[in-house]
C-alpha positions as CSV (number, residue, x, y, z in Angstrom):
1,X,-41.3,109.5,-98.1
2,X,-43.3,110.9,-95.2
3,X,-43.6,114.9,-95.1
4,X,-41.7,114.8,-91.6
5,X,-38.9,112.5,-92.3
6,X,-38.7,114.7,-96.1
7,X,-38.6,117.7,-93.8
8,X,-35.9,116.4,-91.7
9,X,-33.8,115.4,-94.2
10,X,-34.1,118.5,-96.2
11,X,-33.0,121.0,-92.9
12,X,-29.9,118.1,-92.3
13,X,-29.0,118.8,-96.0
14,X,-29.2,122.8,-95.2
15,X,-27.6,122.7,-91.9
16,X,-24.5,120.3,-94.0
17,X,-24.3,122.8,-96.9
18,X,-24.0,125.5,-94.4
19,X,-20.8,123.8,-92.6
20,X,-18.9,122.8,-95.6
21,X,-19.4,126.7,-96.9
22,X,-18.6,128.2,-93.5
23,X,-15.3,125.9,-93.3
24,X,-14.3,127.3,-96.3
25,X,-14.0,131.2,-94.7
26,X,-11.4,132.7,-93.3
27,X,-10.4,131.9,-89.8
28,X,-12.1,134.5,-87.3
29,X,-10.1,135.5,-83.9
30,X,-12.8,136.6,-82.6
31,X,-10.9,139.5,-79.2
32,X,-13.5,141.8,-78.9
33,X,-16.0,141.6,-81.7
34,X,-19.1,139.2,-81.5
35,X,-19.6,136.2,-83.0
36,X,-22.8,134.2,-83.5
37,X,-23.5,131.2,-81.3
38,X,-22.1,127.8,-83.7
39,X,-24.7,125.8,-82.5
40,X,-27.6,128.4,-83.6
41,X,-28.3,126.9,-87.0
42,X,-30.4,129.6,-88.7
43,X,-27.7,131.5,-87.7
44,X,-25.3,128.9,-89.6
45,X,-27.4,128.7,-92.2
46,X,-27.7,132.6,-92.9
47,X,-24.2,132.9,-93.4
48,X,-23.9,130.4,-95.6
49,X,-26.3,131.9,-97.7
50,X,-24.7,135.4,-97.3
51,X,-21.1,133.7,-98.8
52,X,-22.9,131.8,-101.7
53,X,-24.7,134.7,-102.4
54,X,-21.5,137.2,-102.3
55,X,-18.6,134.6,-104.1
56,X,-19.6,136.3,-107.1
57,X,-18.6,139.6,-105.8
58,X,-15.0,138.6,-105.6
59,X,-14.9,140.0,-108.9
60,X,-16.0,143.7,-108.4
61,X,-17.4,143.6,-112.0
62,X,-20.3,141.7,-111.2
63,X,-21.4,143.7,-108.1
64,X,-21.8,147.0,-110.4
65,X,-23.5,145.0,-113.0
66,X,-26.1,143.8,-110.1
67,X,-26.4,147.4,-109.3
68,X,-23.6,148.3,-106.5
69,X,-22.3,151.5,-107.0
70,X,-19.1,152.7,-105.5
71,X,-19.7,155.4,-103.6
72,X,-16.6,157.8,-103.9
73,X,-13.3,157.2,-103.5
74,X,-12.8,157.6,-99.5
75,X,-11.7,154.9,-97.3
76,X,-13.0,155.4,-93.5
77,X,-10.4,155.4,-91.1
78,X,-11.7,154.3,-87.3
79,X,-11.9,157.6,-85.2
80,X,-11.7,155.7,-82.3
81,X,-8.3,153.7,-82.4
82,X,-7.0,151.3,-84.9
83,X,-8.5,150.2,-88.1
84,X,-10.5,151.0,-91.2
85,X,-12.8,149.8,-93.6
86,X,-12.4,149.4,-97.4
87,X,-14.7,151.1,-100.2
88,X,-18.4,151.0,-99.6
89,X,-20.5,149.7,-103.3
90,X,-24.0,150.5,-102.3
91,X,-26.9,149.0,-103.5
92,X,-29.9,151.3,-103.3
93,X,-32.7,148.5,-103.8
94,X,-31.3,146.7,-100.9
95,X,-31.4,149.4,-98.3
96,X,-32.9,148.1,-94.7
97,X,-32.9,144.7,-95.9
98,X,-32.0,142.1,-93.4
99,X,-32.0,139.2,-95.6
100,X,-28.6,137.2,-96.2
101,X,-29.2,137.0,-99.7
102,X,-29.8,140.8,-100.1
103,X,-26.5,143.0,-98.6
104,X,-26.7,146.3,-99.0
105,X,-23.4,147.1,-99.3
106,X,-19.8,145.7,-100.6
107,X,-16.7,146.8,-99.0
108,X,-13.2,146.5,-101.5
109,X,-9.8,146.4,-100.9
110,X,-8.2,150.1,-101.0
111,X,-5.3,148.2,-103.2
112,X,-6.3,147.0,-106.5
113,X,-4.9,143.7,-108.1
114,X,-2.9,143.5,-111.3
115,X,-6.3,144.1,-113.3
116,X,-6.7,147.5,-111.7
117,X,-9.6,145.8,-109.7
118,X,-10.2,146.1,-106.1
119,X,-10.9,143.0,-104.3
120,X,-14.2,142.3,-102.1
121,X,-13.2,142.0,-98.1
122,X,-16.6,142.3,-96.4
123,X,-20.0,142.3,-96.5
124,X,-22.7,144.8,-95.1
125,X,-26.5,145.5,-94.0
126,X,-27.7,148.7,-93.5
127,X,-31.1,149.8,-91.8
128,X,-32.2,153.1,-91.7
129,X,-33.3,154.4,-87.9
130,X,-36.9,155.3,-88.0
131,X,-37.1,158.0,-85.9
132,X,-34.0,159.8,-86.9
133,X,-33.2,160.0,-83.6
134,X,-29.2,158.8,-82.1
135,X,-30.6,158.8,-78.6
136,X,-33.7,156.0,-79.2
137,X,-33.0,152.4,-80.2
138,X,-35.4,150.1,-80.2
139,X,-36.2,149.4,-83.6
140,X,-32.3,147.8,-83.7
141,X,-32.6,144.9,-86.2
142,X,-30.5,141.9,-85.1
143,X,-29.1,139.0,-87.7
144,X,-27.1,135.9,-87.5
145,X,-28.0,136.3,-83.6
146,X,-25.9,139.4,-83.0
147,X,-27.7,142.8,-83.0
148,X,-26.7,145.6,-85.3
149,X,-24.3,149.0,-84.7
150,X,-25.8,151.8,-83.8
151,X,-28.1,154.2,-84.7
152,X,-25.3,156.5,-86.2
153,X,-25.0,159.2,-88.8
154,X,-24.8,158.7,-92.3
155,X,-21.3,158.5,-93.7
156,X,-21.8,160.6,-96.7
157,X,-24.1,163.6,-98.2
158,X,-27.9,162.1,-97.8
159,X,-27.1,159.0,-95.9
160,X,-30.0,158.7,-92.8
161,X,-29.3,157.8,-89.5
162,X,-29.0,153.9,-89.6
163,X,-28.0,150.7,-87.7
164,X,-25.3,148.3,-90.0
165,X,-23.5,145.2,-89.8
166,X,-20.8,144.0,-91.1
167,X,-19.4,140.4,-91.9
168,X,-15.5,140.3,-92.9
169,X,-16.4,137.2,-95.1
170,X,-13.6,137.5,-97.3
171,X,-10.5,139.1,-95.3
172,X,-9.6,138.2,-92.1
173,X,-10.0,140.6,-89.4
174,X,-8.1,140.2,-86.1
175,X,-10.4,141.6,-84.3
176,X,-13.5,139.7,-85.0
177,X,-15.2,138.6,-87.9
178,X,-18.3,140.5,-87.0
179,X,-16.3,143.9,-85.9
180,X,-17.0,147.2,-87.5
181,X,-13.4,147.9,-87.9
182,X,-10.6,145.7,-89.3
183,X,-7.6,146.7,-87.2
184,X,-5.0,144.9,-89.6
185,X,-6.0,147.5,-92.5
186,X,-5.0,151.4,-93.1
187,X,-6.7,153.9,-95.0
188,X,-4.1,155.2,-97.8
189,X,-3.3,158.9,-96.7
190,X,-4.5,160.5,-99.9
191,X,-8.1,159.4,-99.3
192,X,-8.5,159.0,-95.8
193,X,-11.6,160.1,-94.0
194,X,-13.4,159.7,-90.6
195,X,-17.2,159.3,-90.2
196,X,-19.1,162.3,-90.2
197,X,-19.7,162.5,-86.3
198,X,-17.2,160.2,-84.8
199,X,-18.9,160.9,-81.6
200,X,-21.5,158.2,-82.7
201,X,-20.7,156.3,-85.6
202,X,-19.1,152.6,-85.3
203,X,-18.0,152.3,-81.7
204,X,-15.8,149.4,-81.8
């Protein structure tokens, strides 16, 4: 077979890999969060990769045996209206990637199933800022098309200034699959927190 026809037929195979995947997630109603363009195929393709990647996850077991490490037991609550976010599993080795295969975080359910284990609802990248500095942004990293949040503080003791982005792969989230926030879930009371300066962290 030629190279270019080989070629050709290998990115129709991606680009058909990537649908059936991607019509297997949750339906997103997208309000006010961004979505990626469906005709930008990298962009098709990346999250495909990102859910084949990730399915594993579902069970939180194998996320700390590949090195995700929950990282206390505080749900953030959204400072700025409705919404939270689950529990954040952080992988060290993966911080500033930008690849779809390499998240840096894991975000569980605050409930836990019948087996005492949480179950995985979204999916995270996180890039630290360069200069450290909330009022510069142009090193913002940008995948699937759409650029990242911030800069914004860290969340917790030691974590930089960074951009993220998250991608509610495996819960639906009313406001957009691609929105910081998921405005159907609630932080229980006990272990509630908002990000340490709301002033700047995930506007939504």
């Amino acid at each position: 077979m030629p190279v270019a026809r080989g070629l050709k037929a290998l990115s129709a195979c991606a680009v058909a890999g990537a649908s059936v995947v991607l019509a297997a997630l949750p339906p997103a109603h997208a309000v006010d969060g961004p979505a990626p363009d469906p005709h930008d195929v990298k962009a098709m393709r990346d999250m495909a990769t990102a859910m084949a990647v990730t399915a594993k996850y579902v069970d939180e077991r194998e996320a700390i045996k590949d090195g995700y490490v929950p990282h206390g037991q505080e749900c953030m609550t959204n400072p700025f209206g409705a919404g939270s976010m689950g529990y954040h599993y952080v992988k060290e080795a993966n911080w500033g990637s930008t690849d779809p295969a390499r998240p840096t975080a894991l975000l569980y359910s605050t409930e836990k199933d019948r087996n005492g284990r949480r179950r995985l609802q979204t999916v995270e990248w996180m890039v630290r800022d360069g200069d450290q500095d909330l009022t510069t942004k142009d090193d913002r990293p940008s995948m699937f098309g759409l650029p990242f949040d911030g800069p914004m503080p860290g969340h917790w003791a030691g974590m930089p200034k960074h951009y993220d982005l998250h991608m509610w792969a495996y819960k639906d989230n009313p406001a957009g699959r691609f929105h910081n926030w998921n405005t159907a879930l609630k932080c229980p009371a006990s272990t509630a927190s908002t990000p340490v300066d709301p002033a700047h962290a995930h506007h939504g």
